[in-house]
C-alpha angles and dihedrals in degrees: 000000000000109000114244125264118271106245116227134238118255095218124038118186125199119211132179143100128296098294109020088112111255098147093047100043093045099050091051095045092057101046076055093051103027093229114135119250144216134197104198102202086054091051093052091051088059094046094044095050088226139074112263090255089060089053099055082043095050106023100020128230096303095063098047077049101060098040087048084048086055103035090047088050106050098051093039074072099054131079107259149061115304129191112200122200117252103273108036084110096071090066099085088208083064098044089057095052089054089058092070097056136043114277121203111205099203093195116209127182114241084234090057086033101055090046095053094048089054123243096282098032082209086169101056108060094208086060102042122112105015148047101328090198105049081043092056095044092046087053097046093051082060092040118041103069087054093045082048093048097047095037120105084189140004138212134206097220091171110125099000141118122246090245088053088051092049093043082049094054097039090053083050089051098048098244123129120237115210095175115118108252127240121209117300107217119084118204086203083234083129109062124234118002 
């Protein structure tokens, strides 16, 4: 007798620190499993008008907050893959809706996280102007007991390419994965996964 297949989740949510490959790994988990996706800082860019770094410029850290906190909230409660931005996981409102869907953890260290950002991280207004890697280190002490307490699974992206994570995940979700695999170390030459 053939065991039956695993269902899916409707709603899959990616957590980690800058770098640790949320975007990457969540678009190419939904083309394999054929689930929308949504990046949410990207969402919040095109319904701000203006990249994330012009928000905390403008409107300061407590609006981008509050449009992160809404925007978070409304697609955690739609079918799909969602990628959610570093520290959504500080807002507790947050942190409860995420009790109620898998949540993937992809863990980064701050040393693989800071090269993939970049030196400046002139993209990711927490990590501009400064050490980028103090700073990273600084924001993942805050923030790594809260991505452990909301996560269903977690992942050791550290070293890997984005293929190997995805295999990783789809082995975690119970779905077979008949695509041929690629290498699985990742120099982090290439920037984020």
């Amino acid at each position: 007798m053939a065991e039956p297949t695993p269902r899916l989740p409707e709603t899959i949510v990616l957590v980690g620190a800058p770098g640790a490959g949320k975007s990457t790994i969540g678009a190419r988990l939904a083309r394999r499993l054929g689930m929308d996706f949504t990046d949410v800082d990207e969402l919040i860019e095109q319904r701000a008008g203006k990249p994330i770094p012009e928000i905390f410029l403008m409107d300061g850290e407590p609006a981008f907050r509050e449009l992160e906190r809404e925007t978070t909230l409304e697609l955690v409660g739609r079918p799909g893959i969602v990628s959610l931005g570093g520290g959504a996981v500080m807002n507790p409102l947050i942190r409860q809706a995420l009790a109620e869907r898998t949540v993937v953890w992809l863990d980064v260290s701050a040393h693989h996280a800071s090269r993939r950002v970049g030196l400046t991280g002139n993209s990711r207004p927490l990590l501009a102007g400064g050490n980028v890697h103090s700073t990273m280190v600084r924001l993942m002490n805050e923030r790594l007991p809260l991505y452990r307490e909301v996560s269903t699974h977690r992942i050791d992206t550290n070293g890997l390419k984005p293929a190997a994570v995805v295999r990783e995940l789809l082995a975690r979700l119970g779905v077979d994965d008949p695509e041929q695999p690629e290498p699985v170390q990742d120099d982090d030459q290439t920037g984020e996964q």
